[in-house]
Residue frames relative to the residue before (quaternion, step in Angstrom):
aa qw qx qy qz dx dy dz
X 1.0000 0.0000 0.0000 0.0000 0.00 0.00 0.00
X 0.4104 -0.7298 0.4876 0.2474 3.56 -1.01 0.58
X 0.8410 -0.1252 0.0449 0.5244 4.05 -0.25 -0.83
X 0.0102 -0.7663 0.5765 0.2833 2.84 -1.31 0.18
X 0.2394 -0.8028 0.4735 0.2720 3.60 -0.72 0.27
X 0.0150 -0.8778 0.4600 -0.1330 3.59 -0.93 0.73
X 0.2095 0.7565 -0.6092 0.1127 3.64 -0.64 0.06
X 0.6330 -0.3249 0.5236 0.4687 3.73 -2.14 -0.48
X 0.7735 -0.3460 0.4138 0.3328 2.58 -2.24 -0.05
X 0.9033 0.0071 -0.0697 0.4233 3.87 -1.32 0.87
X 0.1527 0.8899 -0.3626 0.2310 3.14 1.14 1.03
X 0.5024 -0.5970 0.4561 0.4281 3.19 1.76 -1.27
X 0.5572 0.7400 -0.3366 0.1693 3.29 1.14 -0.36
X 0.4702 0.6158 -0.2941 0.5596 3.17 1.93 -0.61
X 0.7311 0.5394 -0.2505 0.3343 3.42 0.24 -1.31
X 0.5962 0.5579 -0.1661 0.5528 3.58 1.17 -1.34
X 0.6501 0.4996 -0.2959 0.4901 3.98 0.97 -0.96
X 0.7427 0.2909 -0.3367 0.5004 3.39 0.79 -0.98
X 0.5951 0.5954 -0.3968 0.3659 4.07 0.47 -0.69
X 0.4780 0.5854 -0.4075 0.5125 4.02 1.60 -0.33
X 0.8093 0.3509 -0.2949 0.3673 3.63 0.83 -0.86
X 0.4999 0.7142 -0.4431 0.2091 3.53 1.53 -0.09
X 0.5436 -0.6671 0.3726 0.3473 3.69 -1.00 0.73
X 0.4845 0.6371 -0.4371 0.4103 3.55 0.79 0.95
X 0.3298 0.7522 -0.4541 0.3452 3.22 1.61 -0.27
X 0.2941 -0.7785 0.5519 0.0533 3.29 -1.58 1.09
X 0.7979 0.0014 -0.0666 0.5992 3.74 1.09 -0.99
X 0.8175 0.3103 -0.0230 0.4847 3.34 1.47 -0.26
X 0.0056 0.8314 -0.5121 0.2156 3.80 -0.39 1.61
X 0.5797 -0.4741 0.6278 0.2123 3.38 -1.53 0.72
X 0.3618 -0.7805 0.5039 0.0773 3.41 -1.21 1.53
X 0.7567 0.2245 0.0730 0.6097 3.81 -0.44 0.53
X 0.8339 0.2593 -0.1992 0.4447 4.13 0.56 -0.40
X 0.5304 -0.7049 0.4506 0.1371 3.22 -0.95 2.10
X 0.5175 -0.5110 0.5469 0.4147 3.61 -0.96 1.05
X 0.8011 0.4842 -0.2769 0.2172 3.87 -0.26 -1.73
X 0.5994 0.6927 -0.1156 0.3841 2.63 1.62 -1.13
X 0.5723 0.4274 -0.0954 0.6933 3.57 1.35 -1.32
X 0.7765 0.2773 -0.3785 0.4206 3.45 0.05 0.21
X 0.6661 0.4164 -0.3557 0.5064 3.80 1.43 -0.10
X 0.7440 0.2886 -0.3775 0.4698 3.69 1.16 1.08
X 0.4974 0.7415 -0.1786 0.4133 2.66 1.80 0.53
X 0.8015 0.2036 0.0998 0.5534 2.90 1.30 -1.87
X 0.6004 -0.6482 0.3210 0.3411 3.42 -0.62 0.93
X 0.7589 -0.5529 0.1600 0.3046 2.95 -1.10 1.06
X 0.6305 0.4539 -0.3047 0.5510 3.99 1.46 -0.43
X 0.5723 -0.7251 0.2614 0.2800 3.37 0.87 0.37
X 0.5328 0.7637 -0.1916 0.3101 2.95 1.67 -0.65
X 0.7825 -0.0787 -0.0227 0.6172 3.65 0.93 0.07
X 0.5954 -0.4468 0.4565 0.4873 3.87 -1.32 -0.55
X 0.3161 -0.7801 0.5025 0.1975 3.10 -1.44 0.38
X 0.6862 -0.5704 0.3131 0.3251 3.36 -0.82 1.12
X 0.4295 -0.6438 0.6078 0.1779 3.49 -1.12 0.74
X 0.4721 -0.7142 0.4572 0.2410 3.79 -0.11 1.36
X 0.4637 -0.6058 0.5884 0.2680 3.99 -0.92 0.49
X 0.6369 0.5876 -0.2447 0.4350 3.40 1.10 -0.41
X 0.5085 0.6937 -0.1237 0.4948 3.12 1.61 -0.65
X 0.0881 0.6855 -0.6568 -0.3016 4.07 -0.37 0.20
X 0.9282 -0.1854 0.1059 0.3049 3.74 -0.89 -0.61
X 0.0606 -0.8055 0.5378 0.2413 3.51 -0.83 -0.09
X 0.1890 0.8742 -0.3127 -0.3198 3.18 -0.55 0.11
X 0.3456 -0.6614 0.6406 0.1811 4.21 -0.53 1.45
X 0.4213 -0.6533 0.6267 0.0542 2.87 -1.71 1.77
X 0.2284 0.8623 -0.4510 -0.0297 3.56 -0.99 -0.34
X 0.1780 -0.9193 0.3209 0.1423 3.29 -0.31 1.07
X 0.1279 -0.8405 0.5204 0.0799 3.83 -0.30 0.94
X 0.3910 -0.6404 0.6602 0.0339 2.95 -1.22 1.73
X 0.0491 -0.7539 0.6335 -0.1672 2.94 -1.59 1.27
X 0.3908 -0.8384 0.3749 -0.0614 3.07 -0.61 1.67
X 0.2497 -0.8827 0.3852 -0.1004 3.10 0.29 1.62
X 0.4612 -0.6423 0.4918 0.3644 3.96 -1.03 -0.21
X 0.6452 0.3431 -0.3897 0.5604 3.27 1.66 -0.43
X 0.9180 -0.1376 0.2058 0.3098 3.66 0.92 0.10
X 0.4484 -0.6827 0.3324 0.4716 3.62 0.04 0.43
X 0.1735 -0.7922 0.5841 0.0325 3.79 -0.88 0.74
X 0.1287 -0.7822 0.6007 0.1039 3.75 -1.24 0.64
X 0.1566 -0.7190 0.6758 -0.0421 3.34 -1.32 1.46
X 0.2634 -0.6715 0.6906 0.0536 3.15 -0.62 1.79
X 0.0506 -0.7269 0.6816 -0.0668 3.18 -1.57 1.52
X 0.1380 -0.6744 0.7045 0.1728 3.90 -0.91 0.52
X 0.6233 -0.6448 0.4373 -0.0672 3.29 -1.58 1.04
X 0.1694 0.7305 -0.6401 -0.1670 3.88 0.79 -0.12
X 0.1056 0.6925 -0.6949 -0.1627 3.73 -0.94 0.35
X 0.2086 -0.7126 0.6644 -0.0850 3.56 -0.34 1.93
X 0.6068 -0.3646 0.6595 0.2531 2.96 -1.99 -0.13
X 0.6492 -0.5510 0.3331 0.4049 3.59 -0.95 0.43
X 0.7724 0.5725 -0.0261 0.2739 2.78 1.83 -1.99
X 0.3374 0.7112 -0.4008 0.4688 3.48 2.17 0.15
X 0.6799 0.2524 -0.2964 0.6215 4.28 0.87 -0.32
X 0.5863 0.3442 -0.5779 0.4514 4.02 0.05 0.84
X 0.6442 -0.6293 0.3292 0.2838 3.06 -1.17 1.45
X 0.4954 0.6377 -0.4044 0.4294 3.74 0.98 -1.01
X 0.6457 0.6760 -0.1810 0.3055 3.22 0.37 -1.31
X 0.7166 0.4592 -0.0572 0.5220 2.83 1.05 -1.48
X 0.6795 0.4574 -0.2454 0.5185 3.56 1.00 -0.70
X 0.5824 0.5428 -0.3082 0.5207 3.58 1.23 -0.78
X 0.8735 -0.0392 -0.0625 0.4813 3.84 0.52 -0.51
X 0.1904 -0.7932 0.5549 0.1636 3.43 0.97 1.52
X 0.7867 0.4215 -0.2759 0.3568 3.88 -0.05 -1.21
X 0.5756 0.3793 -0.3607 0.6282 3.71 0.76 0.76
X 0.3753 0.7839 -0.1387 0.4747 3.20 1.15 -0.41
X 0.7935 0.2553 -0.0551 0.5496 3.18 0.37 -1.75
X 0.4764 0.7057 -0.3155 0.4190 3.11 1.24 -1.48
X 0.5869 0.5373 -0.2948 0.5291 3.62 0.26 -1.34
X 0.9154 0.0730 -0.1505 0.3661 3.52 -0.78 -1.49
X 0.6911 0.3156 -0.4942 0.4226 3.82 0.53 0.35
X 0.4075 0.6034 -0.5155 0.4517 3.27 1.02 1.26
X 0.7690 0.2891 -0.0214 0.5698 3.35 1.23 -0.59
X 0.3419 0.3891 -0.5413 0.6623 3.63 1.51 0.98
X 0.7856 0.4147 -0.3888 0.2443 4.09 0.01 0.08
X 0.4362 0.6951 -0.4021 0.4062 2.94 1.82 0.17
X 0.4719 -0.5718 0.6171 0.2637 3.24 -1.96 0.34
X 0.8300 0.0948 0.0000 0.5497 3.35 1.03 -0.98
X 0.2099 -0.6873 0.6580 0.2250 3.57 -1.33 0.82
X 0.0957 -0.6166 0.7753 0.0978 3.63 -1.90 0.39
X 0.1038 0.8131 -0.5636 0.1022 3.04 -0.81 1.29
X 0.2095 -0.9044 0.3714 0.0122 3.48 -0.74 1.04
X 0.2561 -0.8462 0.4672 -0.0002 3.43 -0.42 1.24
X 0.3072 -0.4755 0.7648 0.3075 3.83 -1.03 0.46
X 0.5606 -0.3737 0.6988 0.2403 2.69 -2.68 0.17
X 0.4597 -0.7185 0.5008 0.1473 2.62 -1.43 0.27
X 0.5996 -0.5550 0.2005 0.5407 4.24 -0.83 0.99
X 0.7917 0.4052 -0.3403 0.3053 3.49 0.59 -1.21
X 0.7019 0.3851 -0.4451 0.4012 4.13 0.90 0.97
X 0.5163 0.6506 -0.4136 0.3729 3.57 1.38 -0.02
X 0.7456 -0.4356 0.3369 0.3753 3.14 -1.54 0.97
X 0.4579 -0.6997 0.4317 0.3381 3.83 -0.70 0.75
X 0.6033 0.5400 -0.3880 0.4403 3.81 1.29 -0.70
X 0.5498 0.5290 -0.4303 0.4824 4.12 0.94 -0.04
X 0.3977 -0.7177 0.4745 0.3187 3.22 -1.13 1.28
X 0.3757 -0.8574 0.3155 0.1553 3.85 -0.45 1.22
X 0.3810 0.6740 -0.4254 0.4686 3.31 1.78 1.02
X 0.5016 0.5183 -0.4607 0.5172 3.67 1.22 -0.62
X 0.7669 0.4372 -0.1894 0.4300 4.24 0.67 -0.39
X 0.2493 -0.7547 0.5365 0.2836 3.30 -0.96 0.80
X 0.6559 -0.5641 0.3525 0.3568 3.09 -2.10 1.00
X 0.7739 -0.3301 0.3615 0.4017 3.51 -1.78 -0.02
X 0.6534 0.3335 -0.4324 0.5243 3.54 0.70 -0.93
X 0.5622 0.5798 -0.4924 0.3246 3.78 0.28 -1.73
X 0.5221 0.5710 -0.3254 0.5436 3.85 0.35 -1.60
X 0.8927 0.1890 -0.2307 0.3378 3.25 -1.00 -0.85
X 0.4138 0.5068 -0.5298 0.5396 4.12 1.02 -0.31
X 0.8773 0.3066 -0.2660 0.2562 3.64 -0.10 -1.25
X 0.4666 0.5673 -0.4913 0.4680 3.42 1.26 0.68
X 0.7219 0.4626 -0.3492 0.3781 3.14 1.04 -0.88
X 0.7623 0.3909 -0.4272 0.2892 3.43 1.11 0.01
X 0.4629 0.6423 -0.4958 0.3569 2.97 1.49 -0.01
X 0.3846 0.6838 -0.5036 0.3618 3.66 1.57 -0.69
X 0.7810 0.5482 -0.1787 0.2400 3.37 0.17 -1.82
X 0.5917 0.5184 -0.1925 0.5866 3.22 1.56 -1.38
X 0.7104 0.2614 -0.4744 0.4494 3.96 0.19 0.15
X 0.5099 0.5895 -0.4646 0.4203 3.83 1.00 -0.80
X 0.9277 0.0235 -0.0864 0.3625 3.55 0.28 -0.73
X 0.6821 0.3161 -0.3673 0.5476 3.40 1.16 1.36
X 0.8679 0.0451 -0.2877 0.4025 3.41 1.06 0.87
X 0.1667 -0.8372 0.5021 -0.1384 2.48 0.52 1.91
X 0.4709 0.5705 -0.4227 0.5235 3.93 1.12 -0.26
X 0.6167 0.6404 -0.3989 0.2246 3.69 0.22 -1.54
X 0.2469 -0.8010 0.5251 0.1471 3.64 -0.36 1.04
X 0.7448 0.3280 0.0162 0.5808 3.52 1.57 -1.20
X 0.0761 -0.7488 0.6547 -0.0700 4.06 -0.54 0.98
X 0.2743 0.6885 -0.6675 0.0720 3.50 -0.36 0.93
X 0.4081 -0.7116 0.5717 -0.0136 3.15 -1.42 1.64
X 0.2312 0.8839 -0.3928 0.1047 3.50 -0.01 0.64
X 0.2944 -0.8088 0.5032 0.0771 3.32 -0.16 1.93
X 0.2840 -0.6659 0.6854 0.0782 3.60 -1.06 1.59
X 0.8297 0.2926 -0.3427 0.3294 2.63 -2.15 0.65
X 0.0336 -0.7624 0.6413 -0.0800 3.67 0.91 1.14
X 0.7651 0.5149 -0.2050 0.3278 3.49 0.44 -1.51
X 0.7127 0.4280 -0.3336 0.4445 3.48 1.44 0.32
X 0.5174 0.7028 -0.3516 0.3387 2.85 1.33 -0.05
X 0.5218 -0.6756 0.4275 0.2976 3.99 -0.89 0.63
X 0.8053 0.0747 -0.1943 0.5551 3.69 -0.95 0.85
X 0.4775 0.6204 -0.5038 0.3651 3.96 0.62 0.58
X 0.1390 0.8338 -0.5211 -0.1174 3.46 -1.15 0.53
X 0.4714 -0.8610 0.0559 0.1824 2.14 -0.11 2.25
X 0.5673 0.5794 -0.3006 0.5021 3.52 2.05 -0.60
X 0.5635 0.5231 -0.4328 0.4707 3.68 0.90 0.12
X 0.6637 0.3967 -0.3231 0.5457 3.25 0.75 -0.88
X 0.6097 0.5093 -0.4473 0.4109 3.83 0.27 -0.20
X 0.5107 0.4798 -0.4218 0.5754 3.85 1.07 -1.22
X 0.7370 0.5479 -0.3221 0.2300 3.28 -0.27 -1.70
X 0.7910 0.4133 0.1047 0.4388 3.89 0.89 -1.25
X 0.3892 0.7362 -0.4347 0.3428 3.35 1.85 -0.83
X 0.2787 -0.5611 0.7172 0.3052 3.79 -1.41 -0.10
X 0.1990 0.7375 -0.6433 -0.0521 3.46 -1.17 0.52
X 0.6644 -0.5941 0.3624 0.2723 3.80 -1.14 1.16
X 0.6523 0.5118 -0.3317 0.4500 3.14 1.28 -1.22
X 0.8079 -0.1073 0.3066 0.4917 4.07 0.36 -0.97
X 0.1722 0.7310 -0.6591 -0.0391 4.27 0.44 0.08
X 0.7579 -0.4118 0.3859 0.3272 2.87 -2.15 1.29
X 0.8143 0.2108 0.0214 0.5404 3.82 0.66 -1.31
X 0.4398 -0.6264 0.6367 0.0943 3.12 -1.53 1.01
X 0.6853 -0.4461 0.3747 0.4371 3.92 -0.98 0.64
X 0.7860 0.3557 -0.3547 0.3603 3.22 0.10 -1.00
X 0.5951 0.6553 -0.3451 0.3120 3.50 1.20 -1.05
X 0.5806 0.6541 -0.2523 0.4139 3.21 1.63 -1.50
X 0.6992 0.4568 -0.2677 0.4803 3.19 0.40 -1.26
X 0.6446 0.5192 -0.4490 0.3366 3.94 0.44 -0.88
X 0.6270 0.5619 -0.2793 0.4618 3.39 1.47 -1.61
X 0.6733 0.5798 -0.2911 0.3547 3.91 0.97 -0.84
X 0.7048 0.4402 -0.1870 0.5240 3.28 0.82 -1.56
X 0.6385 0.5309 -0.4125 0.3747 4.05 1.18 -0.71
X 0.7628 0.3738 -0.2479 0.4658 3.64 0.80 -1.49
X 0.7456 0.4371 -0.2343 0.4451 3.97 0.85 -0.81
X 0.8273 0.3340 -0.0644 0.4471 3.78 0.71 -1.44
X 0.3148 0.8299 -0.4340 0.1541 3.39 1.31 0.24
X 0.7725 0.3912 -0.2820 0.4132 3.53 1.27 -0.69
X 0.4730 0.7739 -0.2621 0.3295 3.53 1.47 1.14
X 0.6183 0.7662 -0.0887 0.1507 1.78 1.84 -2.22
X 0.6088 0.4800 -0.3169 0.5464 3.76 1.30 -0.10
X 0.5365 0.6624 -0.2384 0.4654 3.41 1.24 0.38
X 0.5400 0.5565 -0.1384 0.6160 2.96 1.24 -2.05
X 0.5868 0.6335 -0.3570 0.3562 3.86 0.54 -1.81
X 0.7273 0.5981 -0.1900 0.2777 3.59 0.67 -2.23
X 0.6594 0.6226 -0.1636 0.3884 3.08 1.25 -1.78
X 0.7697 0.4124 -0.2322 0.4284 3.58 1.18 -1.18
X 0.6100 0.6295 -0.3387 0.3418 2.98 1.48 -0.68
X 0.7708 0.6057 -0.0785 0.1814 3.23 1.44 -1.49
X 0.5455 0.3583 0.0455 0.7563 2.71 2.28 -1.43
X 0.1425 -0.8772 0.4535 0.0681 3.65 0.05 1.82
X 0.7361 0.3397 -0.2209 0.5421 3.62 -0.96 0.73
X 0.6241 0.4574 -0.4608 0.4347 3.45 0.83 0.02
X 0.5627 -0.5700 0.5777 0.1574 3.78 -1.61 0.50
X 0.0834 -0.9001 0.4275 -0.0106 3.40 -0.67 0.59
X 0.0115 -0.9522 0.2703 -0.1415 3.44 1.23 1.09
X 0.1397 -0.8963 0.4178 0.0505 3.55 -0.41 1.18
X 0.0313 -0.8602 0.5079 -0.0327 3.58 0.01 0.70
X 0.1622 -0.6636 0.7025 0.1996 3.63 -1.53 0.66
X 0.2463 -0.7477 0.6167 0.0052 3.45 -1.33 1.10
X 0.0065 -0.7465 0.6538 -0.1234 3.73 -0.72 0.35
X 0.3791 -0.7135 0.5466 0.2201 4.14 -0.62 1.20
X 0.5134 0.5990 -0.3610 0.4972 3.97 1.80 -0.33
X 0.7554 0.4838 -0.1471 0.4169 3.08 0.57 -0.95
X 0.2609 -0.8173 0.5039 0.1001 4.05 -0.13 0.69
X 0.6727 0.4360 -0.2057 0.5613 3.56 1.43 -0.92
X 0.5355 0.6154 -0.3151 0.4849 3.28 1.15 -0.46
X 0.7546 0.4843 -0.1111 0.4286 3.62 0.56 -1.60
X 0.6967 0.3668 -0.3166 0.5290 3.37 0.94 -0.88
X 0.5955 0.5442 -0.5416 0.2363 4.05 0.54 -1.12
X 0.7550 0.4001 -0.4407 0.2753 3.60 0.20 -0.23
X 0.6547 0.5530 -0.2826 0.4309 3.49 0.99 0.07
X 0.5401 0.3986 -0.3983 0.6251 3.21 1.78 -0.05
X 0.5199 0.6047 -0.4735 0.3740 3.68 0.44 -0.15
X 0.7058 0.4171 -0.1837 0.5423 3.54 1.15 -1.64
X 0.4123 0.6324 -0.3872 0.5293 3.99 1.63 -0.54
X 0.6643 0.3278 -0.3545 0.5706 4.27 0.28 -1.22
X 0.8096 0.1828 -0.1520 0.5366 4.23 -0.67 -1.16
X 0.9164 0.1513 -0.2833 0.2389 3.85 -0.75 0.32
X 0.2385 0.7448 -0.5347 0.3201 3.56 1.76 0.10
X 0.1945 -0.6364 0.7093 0.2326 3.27 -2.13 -0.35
């Protein structure tokens, strides 16, 4: 199997899926699926954002394949979707419907690659955002640490880990077009090389993890471990992680 994509509850993960297929795309697009289209079975009926996956709900999961445009050439990274409820990664959950449950993680022990998406956290968002829609610094950091746990011992296959904090554009003293110049991918020569990217990512954004991030590489050999800030404003931002998975896991 090729990607999977995943994250918590209101993370963005919907929002980021459908914004891959808008016709503004630059190196990287959504095969065969209409922007307008994805966003009228997507998004809630006022148009105004995605709509929540019900708690009531166990999983779905919507394939899709994103083509990525390459210097040697256009490439395709088949990706499968979990669109869960928030409540499928709270342990309760998990005990309440073990056999969906399983379903879930030996759906994602066959992957090559994980995409996982994170909110920011209260103590870096802009101060004018109401800072209950965000978990706290500690809350944040518990749920890295299980998300730590959950790859050490359920994807041990995963060749690729890309970690990718959403909502650049909410975050406090970011701009969000510097960081786009700064990070862009370009065919012709970028300022930064993957690894560089990530160092610059995981120093200014993931620093209170970084002994986490450490665990993951250490634990699950041969696999990559790739941080990334994402933002639905931000086009260079949205695509870099899919050209990353476009160079090592395309066909």
């Amino acid at each position: 199997m090729g990607v999977i994509y995943i994250g918590d509850r209101s993370t963005g993960k919907t929002h980021l899926a459908t914004e891959l297929a808008n016709p503004g795309n630059k190196y990287v697009s959504l095969n065969g699926l209409d922007y307008e289209y994805l966003k009228s079975i997507l998004w809630s009926s006022n148009g105004k954002g995605p709509q929540p996956t019900g708690a009531d709900r166990g999983f779905q999961t919507r394939s899709f394949e994103v083509q990525v445009s390459l210097p040697v050439g256009p490439r395709t990274v088949n990706a499968d979707w979990l669109d869960t409820p928030g409540e499928i990664w709270r342990t309760s959950w998990q005990e309440e419907k073990p056999e969906q449950w399983k379903e879930v993680v030996d759906t994602i022990r066959q992957s090559e690659g994980i995409l996982l998406i994170l909110p920011p956290h209260r103590d870096i968002v802009k101060p004018d955002l109401n800072s209950e829609e965000f978990p706290t610094y500690g809350q944040w950091c518990n749920r890295f640490e299980r998300w730590t746990n959950f790859f050490k011992q359920e994807c041990s296959q995963a060749r690729h880990i890309l970690i990718c904090l959403n909502k650049a554009d909410l975050i406090k003293n970011v701009d969000l077009d510097e960081e786009s110049s700064k990070l862009a991918y370009d065919p012709n020569g970028s300022r930064l090389n993957w690894q560089q990217r990530n160092a610059y990512v995981v120093a200014k954004y993931f620093r209170p993890v970084q002994h986490h991030l450490k665990e993951i590489k250490q634990s699950i050999r041969g696999s990559s471990v790739q941080c990334f800030i994402t933002s639905v404003y931000s086009r260079p931002l949205l695509e870099l992680p899919w050209l990353y998975l476009g160079s090592y896991l395309a066909e």
